[in-house]
PDB file with SEQRES, HELIX, SHEET and CRYST1 records, atoms N, CA, C and O in Angstrom:
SEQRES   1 A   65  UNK UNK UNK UNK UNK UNK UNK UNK UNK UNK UNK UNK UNK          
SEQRES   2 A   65  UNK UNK UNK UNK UNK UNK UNK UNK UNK UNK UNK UNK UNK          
SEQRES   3 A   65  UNK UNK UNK UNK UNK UNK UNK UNK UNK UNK UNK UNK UNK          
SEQRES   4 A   65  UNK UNK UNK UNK UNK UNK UNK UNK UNK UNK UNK UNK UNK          
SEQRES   5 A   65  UNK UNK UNK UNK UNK UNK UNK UNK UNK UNK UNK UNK UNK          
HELIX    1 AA1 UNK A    8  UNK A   21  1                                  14    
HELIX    2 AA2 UNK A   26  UNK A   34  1                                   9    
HELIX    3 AA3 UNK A   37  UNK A   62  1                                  26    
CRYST1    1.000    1.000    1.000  90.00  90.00  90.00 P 1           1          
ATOM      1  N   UNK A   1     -32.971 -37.055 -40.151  1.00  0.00           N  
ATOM      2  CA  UNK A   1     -34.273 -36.878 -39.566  1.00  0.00           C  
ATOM      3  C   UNK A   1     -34.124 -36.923 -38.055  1.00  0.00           C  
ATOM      4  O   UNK A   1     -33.551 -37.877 -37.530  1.00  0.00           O  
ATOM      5  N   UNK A   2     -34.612 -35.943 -37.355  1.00  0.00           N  
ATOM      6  CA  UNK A   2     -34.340 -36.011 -36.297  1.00  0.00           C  
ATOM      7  C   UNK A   2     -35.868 -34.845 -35.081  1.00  0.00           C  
ATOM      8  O   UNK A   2     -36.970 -34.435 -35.446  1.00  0.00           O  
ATOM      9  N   UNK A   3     -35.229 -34.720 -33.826  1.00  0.00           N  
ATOM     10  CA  UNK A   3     -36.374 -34.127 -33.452  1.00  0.00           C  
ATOM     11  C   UNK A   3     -36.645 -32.498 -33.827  1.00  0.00           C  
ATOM     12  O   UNK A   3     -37.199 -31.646 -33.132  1.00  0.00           O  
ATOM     13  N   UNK A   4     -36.186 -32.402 -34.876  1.00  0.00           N  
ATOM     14  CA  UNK A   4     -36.358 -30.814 -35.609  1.00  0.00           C  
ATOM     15  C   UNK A   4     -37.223 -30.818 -36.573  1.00  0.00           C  
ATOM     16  O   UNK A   4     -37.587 -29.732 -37.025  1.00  0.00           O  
ATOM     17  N   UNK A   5     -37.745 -32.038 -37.105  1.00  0.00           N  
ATOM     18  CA  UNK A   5     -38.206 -32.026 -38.143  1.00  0.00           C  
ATOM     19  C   UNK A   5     -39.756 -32.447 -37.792  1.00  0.00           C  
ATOM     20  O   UNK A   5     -40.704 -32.231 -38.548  1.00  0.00           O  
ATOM     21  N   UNK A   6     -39.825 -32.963 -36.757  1.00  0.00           N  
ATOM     22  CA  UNK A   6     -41.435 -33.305 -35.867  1.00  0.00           C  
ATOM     23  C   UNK A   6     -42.197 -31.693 -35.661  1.00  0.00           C  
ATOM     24  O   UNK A   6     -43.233 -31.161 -36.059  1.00  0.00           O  
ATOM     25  N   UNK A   7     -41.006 -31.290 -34.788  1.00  0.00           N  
ATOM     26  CA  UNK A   7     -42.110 -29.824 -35.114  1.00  0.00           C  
ATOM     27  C   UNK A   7     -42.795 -29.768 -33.338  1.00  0.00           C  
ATOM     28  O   UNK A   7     -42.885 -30.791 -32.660  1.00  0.00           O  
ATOM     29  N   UNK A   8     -43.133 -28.651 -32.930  1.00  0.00           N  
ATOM     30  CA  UNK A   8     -44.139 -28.488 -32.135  1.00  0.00           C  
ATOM     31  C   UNK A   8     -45.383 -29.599 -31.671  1.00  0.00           C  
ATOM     32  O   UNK A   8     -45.652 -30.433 -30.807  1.00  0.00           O  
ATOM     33  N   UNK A   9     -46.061 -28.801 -33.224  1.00  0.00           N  
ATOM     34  CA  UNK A   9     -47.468 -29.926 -32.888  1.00  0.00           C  
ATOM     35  C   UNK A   9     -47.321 -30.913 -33.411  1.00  0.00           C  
ATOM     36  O   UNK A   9     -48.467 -31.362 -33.384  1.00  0.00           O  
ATOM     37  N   UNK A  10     -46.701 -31.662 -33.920  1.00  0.00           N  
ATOM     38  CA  UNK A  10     -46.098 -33.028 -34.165  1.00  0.00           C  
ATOM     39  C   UNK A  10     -45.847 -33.837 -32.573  1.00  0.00           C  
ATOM     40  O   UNK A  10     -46.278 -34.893 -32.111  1.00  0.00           O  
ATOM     41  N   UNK A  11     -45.163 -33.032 -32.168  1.00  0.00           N  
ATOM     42  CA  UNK A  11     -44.326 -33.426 -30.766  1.00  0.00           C  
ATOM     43  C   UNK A  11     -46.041 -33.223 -29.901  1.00  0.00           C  
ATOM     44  O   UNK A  11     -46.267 -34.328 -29.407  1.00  0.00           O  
ATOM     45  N   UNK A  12     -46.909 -32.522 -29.665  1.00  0.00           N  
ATOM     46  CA  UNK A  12     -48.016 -32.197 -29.252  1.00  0.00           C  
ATOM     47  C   UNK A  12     -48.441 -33.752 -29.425  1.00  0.00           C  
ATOM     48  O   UNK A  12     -48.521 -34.669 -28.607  1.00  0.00           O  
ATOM     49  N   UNK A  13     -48.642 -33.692 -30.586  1.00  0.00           N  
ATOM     50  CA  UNK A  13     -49.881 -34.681 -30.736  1.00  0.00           C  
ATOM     51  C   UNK A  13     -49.017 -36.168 -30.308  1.00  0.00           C  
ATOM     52  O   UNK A  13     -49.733 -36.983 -29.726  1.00  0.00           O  
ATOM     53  N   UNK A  14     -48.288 -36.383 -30.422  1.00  0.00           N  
ATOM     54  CA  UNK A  14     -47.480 -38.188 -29.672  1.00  0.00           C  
ATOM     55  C   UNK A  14     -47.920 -37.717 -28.199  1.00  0.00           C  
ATOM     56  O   UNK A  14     -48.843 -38.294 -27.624  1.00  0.00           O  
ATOM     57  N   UNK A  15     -47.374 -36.876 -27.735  1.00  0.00           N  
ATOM     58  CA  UNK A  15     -47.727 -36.947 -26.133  1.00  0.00           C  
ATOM     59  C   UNK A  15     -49.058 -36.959 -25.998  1.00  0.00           C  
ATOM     60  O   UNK A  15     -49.375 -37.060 -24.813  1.00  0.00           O  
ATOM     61  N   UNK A  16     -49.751 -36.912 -26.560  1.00  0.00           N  
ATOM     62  CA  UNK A  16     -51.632 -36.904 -26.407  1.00  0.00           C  
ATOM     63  C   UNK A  16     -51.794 -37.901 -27.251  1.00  0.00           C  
ATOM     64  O   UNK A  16     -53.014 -38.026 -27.142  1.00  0.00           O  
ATOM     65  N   UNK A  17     -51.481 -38.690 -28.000  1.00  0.00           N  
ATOM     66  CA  UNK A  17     -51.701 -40.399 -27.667  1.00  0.00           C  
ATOM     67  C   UNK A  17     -51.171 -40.692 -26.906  1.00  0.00           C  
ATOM     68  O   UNK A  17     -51.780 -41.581 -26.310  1.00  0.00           O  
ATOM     69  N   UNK A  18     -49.949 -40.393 -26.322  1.00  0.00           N  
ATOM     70  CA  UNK A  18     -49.084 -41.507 -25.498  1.00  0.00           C  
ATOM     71  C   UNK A  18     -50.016 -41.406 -23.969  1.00  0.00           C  
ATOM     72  O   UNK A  18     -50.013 -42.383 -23.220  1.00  0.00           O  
ATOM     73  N   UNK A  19     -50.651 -40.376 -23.670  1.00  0.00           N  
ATOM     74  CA  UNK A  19     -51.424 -39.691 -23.059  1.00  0.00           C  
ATOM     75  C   UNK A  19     -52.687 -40.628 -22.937  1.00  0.00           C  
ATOM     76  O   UNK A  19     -53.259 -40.948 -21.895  1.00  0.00           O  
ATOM     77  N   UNK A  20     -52.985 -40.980 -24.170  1.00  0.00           N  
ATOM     78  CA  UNK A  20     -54.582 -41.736 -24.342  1.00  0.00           C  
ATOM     79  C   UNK A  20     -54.313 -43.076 -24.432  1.00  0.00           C  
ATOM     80  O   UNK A  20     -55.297 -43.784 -24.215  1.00  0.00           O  
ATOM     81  N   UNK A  21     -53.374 -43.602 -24.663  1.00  0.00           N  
ATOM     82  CA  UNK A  21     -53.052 -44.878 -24.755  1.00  0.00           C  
ATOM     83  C   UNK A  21     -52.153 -45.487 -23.178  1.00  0.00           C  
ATOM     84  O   UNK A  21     -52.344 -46.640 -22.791  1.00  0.00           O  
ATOM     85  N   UNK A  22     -51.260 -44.583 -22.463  1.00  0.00           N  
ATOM     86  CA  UNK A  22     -51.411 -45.337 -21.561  1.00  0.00           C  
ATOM     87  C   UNK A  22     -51.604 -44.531 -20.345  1.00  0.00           C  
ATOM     88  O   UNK A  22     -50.936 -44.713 -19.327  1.00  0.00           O  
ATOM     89  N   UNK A  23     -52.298 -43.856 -20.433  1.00  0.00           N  
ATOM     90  CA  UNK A  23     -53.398 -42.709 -19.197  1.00  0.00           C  
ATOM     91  C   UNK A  23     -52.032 -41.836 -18.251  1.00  0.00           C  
ATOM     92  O   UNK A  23     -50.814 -42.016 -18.253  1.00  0.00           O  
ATOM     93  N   UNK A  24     -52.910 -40.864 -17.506  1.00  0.00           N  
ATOM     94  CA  UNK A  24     -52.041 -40.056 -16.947  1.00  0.00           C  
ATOM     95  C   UNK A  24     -50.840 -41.045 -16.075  1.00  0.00           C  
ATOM     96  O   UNK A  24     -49.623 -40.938 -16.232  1.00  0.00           O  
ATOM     97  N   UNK A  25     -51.284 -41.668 -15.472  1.00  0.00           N  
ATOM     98  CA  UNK A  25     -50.511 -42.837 -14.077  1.00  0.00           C  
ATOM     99  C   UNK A  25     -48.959 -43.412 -14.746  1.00  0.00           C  
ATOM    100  O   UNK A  25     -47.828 -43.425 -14.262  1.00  0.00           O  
ATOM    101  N   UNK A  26     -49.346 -43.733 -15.693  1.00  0.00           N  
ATOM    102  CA  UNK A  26     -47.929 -43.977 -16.601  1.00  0.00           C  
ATOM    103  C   UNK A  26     -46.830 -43.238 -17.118  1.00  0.00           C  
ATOM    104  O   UNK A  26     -45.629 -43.491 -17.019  1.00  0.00           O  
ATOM    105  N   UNK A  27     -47.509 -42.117 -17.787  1.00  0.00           N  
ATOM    106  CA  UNK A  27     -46.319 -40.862 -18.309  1.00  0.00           C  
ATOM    107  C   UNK A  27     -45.040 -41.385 -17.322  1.00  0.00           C  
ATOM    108  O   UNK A  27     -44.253 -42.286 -17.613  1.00  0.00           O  
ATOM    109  N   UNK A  28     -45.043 -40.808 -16.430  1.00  0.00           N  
ATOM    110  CA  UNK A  28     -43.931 -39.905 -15.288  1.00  0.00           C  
ATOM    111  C   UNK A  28     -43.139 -41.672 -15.352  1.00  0.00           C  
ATOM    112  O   UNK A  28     -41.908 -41.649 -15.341  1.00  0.00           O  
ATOM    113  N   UNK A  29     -43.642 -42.745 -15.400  1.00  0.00           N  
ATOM    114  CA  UNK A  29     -42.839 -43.989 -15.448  1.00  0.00           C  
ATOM    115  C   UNK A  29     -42.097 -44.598 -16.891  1.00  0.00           C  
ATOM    116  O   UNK A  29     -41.088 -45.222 -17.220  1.00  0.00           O  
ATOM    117  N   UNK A  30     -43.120 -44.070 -17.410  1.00  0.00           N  
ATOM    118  CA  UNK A  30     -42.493 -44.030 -18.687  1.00  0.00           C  
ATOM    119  C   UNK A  30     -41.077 -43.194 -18.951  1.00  0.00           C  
ATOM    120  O   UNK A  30     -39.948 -43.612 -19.210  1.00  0.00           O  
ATOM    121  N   UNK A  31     -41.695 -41.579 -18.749  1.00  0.00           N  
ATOM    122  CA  UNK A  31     -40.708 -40.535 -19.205  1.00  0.00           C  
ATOM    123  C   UNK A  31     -39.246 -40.891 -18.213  1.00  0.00           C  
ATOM    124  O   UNK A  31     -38.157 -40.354 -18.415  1.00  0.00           O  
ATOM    125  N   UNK A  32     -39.497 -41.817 -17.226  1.00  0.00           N  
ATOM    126  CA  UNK A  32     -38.719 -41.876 -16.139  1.00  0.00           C  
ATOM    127  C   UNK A  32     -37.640 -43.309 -16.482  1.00  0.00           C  
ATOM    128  O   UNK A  32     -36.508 -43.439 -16.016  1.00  0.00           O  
ATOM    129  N   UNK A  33     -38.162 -44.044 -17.176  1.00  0.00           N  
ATOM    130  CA  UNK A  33     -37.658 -45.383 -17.815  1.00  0.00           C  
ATOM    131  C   UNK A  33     -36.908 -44.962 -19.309  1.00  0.00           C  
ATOM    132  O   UNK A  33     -35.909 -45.611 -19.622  1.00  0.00           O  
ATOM    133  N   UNK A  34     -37.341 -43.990 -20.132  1.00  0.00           N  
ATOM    134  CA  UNK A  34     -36.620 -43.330 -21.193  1.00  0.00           C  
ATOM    135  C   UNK A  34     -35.133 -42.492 -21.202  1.00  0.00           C  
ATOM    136  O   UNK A  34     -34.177 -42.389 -21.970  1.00  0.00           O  
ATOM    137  N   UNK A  35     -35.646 -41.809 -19.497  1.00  0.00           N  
ATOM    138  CA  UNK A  35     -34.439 -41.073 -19.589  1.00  0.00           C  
ATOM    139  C   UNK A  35     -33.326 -41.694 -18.869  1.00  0.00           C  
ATOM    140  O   UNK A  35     -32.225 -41.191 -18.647  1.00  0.00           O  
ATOM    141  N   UNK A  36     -33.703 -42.711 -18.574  1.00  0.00           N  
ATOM    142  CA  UNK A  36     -32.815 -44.047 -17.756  1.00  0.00           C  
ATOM    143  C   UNK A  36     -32.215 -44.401 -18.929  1.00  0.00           C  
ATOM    144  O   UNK A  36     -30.999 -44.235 -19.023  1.00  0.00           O  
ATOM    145  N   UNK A  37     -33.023 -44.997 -20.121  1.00  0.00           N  
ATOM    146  CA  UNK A  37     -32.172 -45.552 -21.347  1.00  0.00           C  
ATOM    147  C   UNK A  37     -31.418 -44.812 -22.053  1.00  0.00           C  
ATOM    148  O   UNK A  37     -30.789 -45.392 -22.938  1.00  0.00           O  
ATOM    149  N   UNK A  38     -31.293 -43.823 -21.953  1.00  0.00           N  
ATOM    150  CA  UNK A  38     -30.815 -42.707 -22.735  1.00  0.00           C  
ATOM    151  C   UNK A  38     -29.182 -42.270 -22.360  1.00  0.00           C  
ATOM    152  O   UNK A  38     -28.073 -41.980 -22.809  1.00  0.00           O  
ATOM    153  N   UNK A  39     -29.994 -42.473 -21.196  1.00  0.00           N  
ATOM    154  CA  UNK A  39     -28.364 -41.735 -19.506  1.00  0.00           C  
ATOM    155  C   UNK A  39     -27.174 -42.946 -19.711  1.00  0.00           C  
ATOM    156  O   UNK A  39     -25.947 -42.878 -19.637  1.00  0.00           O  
ATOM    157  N   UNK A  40     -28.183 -44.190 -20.030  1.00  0.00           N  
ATOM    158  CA  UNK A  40     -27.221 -45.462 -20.371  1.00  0.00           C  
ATOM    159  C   UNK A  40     -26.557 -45.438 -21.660  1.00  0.00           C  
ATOM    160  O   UNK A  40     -25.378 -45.623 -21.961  1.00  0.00           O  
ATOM    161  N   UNK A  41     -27.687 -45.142 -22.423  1.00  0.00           N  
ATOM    162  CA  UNK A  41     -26.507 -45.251 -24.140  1.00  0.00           C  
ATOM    163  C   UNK A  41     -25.373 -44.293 -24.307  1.00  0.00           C  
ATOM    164  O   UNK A  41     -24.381 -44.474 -25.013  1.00  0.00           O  
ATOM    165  N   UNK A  42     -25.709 -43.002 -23.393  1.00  0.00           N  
ATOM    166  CA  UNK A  42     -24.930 -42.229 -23.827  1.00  0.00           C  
ATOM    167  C   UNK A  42     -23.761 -42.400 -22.913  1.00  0.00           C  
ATOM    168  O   UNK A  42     -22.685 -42.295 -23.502  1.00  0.00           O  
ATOM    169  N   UNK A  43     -23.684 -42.632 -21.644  1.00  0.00           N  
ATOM    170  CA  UNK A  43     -22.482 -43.217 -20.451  1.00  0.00           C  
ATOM    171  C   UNK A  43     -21.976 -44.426 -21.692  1.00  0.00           C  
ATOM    172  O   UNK A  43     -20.922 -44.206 -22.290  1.00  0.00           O  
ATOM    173  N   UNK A  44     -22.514 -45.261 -21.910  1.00  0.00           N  
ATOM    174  CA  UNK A  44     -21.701 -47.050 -22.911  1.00  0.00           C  
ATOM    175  C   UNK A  44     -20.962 -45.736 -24.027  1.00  0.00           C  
ATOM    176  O   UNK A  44     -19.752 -45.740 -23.804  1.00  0.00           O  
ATOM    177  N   UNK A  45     -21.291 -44.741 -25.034  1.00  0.00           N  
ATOM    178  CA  UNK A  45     -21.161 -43.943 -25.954  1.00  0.00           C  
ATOM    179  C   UNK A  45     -20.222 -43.257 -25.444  1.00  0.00           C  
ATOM    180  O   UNK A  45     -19.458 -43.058 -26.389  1.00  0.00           O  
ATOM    181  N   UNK A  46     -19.619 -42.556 -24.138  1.00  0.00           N  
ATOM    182  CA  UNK A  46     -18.850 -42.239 -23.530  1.00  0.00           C  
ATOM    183  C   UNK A  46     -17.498 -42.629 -23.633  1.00  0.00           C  
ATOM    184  O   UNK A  46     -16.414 -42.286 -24.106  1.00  0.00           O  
ATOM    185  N   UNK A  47     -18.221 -43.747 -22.790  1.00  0.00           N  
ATOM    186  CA  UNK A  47     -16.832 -44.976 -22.408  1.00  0.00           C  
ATOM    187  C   UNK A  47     -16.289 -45.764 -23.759  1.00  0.00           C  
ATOM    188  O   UNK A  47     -15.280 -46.470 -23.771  1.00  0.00           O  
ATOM    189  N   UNK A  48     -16.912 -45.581 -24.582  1.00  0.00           N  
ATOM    190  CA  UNK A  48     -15.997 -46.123 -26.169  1.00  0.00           C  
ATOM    191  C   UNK A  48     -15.151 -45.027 -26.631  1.00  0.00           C  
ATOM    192  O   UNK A  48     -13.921 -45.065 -26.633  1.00  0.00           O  
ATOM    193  N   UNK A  49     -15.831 -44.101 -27.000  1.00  0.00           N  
ATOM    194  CA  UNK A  49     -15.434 -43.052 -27.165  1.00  0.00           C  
ATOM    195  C   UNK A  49     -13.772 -42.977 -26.309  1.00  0.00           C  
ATOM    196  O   UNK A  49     -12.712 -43.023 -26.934  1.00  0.00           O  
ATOM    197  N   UNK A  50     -13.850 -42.880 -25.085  1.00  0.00           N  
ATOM    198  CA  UNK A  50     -12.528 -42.435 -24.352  1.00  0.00           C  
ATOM    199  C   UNK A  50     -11.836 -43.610 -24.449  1.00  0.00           C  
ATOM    200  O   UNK A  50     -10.617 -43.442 -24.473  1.00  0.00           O  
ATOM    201  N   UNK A  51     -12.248 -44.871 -24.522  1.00  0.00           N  
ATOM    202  CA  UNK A  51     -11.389 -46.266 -25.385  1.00  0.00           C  
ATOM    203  C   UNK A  51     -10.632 -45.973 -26.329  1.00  0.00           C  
ATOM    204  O   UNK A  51      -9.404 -46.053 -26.355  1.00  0.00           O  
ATOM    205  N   UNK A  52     -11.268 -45.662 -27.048  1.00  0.00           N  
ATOM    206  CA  UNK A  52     -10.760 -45.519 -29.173  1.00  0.00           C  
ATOM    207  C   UNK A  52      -9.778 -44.257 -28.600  1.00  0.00           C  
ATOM    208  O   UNK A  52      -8.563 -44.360 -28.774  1.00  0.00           O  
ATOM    209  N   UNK A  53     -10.243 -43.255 -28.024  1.00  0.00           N  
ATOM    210  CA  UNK A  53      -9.312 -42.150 -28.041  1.00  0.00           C  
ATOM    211  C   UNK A  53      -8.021 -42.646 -27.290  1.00  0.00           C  
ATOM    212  O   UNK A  53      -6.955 -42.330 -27.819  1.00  0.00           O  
ATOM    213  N   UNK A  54      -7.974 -43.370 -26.142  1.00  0.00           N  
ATOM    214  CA  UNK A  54      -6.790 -43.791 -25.159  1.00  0.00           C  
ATOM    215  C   UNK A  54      -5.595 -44.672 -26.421  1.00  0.00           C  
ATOM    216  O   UNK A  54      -4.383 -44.580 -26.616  1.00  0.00           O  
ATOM    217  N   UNK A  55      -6.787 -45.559 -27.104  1.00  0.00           N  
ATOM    218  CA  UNK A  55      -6.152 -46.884 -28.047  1.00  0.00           C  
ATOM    219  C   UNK A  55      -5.430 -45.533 -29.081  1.00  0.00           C  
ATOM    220  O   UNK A  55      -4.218 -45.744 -29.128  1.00  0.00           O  
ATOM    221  N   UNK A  56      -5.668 -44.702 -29.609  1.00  0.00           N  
ATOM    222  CA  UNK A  56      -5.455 -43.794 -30.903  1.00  0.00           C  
ATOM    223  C   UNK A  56      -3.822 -43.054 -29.950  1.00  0.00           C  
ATOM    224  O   UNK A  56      -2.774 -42.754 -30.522  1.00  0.00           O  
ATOM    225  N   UNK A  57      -4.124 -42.914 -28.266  1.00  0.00           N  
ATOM    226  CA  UNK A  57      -2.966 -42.203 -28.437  1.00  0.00           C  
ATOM    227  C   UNK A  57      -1.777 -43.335 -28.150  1.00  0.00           C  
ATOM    228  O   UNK A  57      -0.590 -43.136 -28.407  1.00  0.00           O  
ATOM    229  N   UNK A  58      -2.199 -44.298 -27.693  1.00  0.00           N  
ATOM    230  CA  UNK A  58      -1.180 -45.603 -27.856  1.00  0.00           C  
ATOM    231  C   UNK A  58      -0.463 -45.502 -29.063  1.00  0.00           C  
ATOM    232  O   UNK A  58       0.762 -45.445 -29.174  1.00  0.00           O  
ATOM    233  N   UNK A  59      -1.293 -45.483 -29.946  1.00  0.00           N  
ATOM    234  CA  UNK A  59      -1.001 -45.989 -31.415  1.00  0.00           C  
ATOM    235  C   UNK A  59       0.074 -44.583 -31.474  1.00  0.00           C  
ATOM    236  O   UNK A  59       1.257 -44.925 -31.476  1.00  0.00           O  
ATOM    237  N   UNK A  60      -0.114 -43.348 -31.513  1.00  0.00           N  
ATOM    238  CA  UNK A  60       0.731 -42.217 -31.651  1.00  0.00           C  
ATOM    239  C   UNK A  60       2.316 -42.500 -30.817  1.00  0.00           C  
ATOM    240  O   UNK A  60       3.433 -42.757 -31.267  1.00  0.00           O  
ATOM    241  N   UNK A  61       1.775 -42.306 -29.356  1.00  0.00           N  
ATOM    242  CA  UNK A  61       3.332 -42.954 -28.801  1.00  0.00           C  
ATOM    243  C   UNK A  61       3.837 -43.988 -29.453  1.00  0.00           C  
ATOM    244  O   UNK A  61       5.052 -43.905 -29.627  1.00  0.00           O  
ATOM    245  N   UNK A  62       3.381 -44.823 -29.822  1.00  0.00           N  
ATOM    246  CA  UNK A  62       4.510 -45.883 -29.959  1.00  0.00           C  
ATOM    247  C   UNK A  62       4.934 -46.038 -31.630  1.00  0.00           C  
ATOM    248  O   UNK A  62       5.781 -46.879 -31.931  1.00  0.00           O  
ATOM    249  N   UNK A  63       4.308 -45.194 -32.677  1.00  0.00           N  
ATOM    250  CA  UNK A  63       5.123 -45.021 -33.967  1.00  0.00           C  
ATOM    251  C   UNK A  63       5.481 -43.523 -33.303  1.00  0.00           C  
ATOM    252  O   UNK A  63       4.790 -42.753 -33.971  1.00  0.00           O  
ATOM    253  N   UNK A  64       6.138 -42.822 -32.428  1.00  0.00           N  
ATOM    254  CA  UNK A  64       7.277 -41.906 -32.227  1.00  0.00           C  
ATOM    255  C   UNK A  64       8.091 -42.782 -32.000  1.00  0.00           C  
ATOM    256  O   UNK A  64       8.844 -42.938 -32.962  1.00  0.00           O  
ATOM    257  N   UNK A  65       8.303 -43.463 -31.133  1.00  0.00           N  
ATOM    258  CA  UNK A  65       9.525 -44.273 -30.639  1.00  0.00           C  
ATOM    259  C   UNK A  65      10.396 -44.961 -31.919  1.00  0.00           C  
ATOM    260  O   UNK A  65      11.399 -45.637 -31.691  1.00  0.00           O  
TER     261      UNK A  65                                                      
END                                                                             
């Protein structure tokens, strides 16, 4: 399940509560605090990633030897 399955007006209608619930003044701090968390999980998601891969080619060099 993911954002393919929300759809258009699915996706429409959250931003028009999110809209009514915490008024225009907020969006842009909001949308601005989301894509902050996001920029972060995926940089931490990164940096494991190139961990496990560095640790995997350790592991290769050293059963050649």
């Amino acid at each position: 399940m993911g954002l393919q399955s929300i759809g258009i007006p699915g996706l429409i209608l959250i931003l028009i509560i999110a809209l009514v619930i915490f008024g225009p003044k907020k969006l842009p701090e909001l949308g601005k605090a989301a894509g902050q968390t996001i920029r972060e999980f995926r940089k931490s998601a990164n940096e494991l990633t190139d961990e496990a891969d560095k640790e995997k080619q350790q592991l290769v060099q050293n059963s050649e030897k």
